[in-house]
C-alpha positions in Angstrom: 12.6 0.9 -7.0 10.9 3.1 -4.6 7.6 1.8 -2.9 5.8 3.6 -0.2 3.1 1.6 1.6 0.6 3.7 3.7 -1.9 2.6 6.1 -5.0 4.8 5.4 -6.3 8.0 6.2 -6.5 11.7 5.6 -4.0 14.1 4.4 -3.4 15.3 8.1 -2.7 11.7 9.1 -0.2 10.8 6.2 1.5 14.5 6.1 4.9 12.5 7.1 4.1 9.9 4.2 3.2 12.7 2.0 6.4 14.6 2.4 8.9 11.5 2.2 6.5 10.8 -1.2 7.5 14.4 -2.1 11.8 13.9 -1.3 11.6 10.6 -3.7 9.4 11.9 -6.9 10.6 14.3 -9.7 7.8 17.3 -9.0 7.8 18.5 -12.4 6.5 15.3 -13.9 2.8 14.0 -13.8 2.0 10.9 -11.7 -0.7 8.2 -12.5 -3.1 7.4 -10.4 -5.5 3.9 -9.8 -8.2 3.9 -8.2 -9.1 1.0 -9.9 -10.0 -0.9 -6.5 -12.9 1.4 -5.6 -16.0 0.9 -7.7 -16.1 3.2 -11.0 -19.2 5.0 -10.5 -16.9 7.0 -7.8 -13.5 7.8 -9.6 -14.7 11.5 -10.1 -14.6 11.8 -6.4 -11.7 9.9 -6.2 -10.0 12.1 -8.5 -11.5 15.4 -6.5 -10.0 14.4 -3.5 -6.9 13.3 -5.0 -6.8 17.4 -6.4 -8.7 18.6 -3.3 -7.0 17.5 0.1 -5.1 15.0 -0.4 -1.7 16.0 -1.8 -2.3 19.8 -0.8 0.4 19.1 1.8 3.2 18.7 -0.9 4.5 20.1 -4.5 3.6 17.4 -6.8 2.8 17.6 -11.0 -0.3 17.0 -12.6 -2.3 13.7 -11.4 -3.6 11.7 -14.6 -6.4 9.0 -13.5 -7.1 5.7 -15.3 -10.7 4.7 -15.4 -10.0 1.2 -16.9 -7.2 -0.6 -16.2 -6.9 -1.4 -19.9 -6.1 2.3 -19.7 -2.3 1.3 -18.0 -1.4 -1.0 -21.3 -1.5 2.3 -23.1 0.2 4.3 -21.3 4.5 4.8 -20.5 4.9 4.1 -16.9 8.7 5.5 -17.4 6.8 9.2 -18.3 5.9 9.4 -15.0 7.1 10.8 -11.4 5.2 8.1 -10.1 2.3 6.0 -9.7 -0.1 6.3 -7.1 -2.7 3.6 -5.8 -5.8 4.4 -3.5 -7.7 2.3 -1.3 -11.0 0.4 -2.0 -11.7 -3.2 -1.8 -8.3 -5.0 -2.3 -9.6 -8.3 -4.3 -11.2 -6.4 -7.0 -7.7 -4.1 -7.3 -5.6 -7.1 -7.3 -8.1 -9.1 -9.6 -8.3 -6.1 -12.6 -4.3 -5.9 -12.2 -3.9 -9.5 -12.6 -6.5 -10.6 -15.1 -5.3 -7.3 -17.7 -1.4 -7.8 -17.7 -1.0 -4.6 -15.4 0.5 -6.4 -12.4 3.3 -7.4 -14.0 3.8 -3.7 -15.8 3.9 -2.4 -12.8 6.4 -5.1 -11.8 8.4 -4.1 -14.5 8.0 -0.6 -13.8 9.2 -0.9 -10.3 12.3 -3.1 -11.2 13.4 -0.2 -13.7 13.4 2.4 -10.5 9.8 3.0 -10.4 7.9 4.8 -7.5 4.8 3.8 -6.2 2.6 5.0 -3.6 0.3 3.2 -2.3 -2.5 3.8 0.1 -4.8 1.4 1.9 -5.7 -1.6 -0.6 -3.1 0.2 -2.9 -0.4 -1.0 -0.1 -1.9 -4.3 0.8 -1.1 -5.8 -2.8 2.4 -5.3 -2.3 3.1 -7.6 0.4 3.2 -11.5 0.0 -0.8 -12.3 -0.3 -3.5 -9.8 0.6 -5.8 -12.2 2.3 -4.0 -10.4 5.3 -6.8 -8.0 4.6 -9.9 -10.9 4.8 -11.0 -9.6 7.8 -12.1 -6.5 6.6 -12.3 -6.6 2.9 -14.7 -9.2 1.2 -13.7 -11.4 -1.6 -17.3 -11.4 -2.9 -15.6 -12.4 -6.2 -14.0 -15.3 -4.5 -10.9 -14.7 -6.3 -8.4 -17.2 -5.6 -5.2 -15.7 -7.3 -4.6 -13.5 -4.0 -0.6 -13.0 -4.2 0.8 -9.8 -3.9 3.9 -8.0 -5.9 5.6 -9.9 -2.7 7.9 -7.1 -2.4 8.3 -6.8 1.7 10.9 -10.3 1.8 8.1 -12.4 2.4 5.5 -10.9 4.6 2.2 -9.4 4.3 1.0 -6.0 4.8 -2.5 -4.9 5.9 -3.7 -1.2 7.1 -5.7 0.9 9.4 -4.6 -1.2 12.1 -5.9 0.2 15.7 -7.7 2.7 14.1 -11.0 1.0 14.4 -13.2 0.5 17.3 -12.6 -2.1 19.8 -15.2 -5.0 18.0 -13.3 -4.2 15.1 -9.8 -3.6 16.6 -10.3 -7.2 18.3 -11.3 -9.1 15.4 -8.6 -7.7 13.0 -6.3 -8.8 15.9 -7.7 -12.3 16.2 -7.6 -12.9 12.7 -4.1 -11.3 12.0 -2.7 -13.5 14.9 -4.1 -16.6 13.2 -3.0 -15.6 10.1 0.4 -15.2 11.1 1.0 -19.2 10.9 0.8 -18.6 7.7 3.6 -15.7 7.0 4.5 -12.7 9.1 2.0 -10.0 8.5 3.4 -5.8 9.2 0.3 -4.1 10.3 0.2 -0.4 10.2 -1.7 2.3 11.4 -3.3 5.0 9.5 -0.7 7.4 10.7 2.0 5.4 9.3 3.8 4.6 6.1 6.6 2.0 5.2 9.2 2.9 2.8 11.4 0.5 1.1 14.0 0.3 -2.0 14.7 -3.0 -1.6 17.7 -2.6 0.3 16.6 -0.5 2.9 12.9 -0.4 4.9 12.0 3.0 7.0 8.8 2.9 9.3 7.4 6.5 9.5 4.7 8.2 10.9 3.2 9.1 14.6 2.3 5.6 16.1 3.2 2.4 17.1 3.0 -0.5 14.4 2.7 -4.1 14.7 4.2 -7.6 13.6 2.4 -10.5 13.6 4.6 -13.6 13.4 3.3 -17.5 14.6 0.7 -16.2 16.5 2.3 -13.5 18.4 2.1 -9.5 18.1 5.2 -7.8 18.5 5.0 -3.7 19.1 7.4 -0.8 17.2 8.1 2.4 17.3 8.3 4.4 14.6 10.8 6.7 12.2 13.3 4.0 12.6 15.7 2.8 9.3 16.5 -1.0 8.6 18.6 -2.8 6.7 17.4 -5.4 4.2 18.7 -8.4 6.9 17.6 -6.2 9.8 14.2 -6.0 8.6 13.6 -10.0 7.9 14.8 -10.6 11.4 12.5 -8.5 12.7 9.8 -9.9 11.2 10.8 -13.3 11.7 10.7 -12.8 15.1 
């Protein structure tokens, strides 16, 4: 598998994302996106800007958008460089996933060597349970089923972390630091992306991220490869 977890933002934030994105995918095939967590009335524009800006910043085959996420069922996830899922409000992704069968085809998917590229909510899903994220998306469909594809050794992942203003920036901090009784949480910021085969995890991007582990923040640096075992003690700190 190849998973690529991004933390938000425009194509001149995630241009180091992009181009890892680009090094892992075969550019000749088409890649599926899902922007199945925004709300449908705006998938044309999701789709626009997926052709516009976006991707502009790397070669990349045709983009093919779902609409429905019965749409997935019916589609081979093996004919495809890779699947790519945007932002929007995480409960209602992870909701249409679970309740339609797709989370665990995209499971499947990724433990046959898929790539996925998440961004935003599309990221969030793929650590251990995405009410990392309550603090700034609402689960207005008070859906309880809220773990992830748990595919960061046990920790959660959330995004757009101290891009915000300060009210924001303090709340999200607040709430990630009692969170993290619960499980470690990575927090990254827009500029950033996390890469991972499952043996390895990379931190890339322009900015400092964060861990937040029994109530303490720890600081990073960035562009910096771990092991598997390095990794877990790092966020086990």
């Amino acid at each position: 598998m190849h998973i690529i977890l991004g933390g938000g933002g425009s194509n001149e934030q995630t241009i180091i994302s992009n181009k890892l994105f680009e090094s892992i995918i075969d550019q000749n095939k088409p890649i599926l996106y899902i922007p199945l967590a925004m709300e449908p009335h705006r998938y044309d524009g999701c789709l626009a800007w997926i052709n516009g800006d976006e991707f502009s910043n790397i070669k990349h085959g045709e983009f093919v958008m779902v609409r429905d996420v019965t749409e997935i069922q019916n589609h081979n996830l093996g004919d495809y460089a890779a699947i790519f899922i945007g932002g929007g409000n995480t409960y209602h992704l992870l909701q249409r996933l679970k309740d339609s069968g797709a989370f665990q085809q995209i499971k499947e998917y990724l433990d046959n060597g898929g790539v996925v590229y998440g961004g935003s909510a599309g990221a969030i899903i793929f650590g251990k349970d995405i009410d990392a994220c309550l603090y700034m998306d609402t689960n207005d469909l008070n859906f309880g089923d809220t773990g992830g594809f748990d595919m960061l050794f046990g920790c959660s992942f959330t995004a757009h972390y101290t891009n915000q203003y300060a009210e924001k920036h303090k709340v999200a901090t607040e709430y990630l630091t009692q969170y993290s009784h619960k499980e470690p949480v990575v927090a990254l910021p827009e500029e950033n992306g996390l890469y991972t085969d499952g043996n390895i995890v990379k931190i890339v991007g322009t900015r400092p991220w964060y861990v937040f582990n029994n109530g303490e923040k720890k600081q990073f640096e960035p562009n910096t490869e771990y092991t598997k075992d390095e990794f877990i003690s790092i966020i086990k700190l």
